[in-house]
N, C-alpha and C positions, 0 to 999 in steps of 0.2 A: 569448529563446532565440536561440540563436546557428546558424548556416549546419551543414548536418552532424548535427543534431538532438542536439548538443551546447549541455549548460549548466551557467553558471559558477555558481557555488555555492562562496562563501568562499574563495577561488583553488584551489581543486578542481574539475576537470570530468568531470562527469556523463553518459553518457547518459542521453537522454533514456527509455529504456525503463526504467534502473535507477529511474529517480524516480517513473514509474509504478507500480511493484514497490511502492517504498518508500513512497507514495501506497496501494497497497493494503493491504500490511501493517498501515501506522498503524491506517488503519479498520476493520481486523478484528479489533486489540486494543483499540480503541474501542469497539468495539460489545460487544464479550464484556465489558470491563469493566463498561458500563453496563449490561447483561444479569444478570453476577453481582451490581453492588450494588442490584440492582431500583429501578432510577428509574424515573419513571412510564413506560408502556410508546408514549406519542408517542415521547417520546425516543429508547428503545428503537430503536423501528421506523425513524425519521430516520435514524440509525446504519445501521441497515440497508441502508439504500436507499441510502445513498450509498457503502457497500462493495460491493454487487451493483453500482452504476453502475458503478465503476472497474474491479471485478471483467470485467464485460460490454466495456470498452473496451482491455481488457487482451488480453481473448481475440481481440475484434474485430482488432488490431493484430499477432495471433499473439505474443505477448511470455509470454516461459514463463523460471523462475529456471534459469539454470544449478546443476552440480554444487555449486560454491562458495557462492551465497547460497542454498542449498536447506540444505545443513549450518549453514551461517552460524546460521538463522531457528530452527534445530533445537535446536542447541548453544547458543545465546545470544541466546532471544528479549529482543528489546527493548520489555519491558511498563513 
């Protein structure tokens, strides 16, 4: 991670909160996926807990989606 809480990512730069975002997202189509194809429910639950983690460090950091990736997530989830 670079000064500025900017990071590089494939010569694209990030913020750092967008990646947390896109960190929470993943694990919440994570979890629903393994939730819909009932894998054993450890699993399950593992999934869980580490979307409520992110979820919990997301809010702690105040990091909320703007306009844009709120449509974005809406219009063109990436499952």
């Amino acid at each position: 991670m670079r000064a500025g809480g900017m990071v590089q990512n494939g010569g694209i730069k990030k913020d750092e909160n967008d990646v947390l975002l896109e960190l929470v997202h993943r694990a919440l189509i994570l979890w629903k996926k393994a939730e819909a194809s009932h894998l054993d429910r450890e699993k399950v639950r593992w999934l869980k807990s580490i979307y409520v983690y992110l979820l919990k460090e997301a809010r702690r950091k105040s990091v909320t989606l703007n306009g844009r990736q709120l449509l974005e997530r809406i219009l063109y989830p990436r499952i």
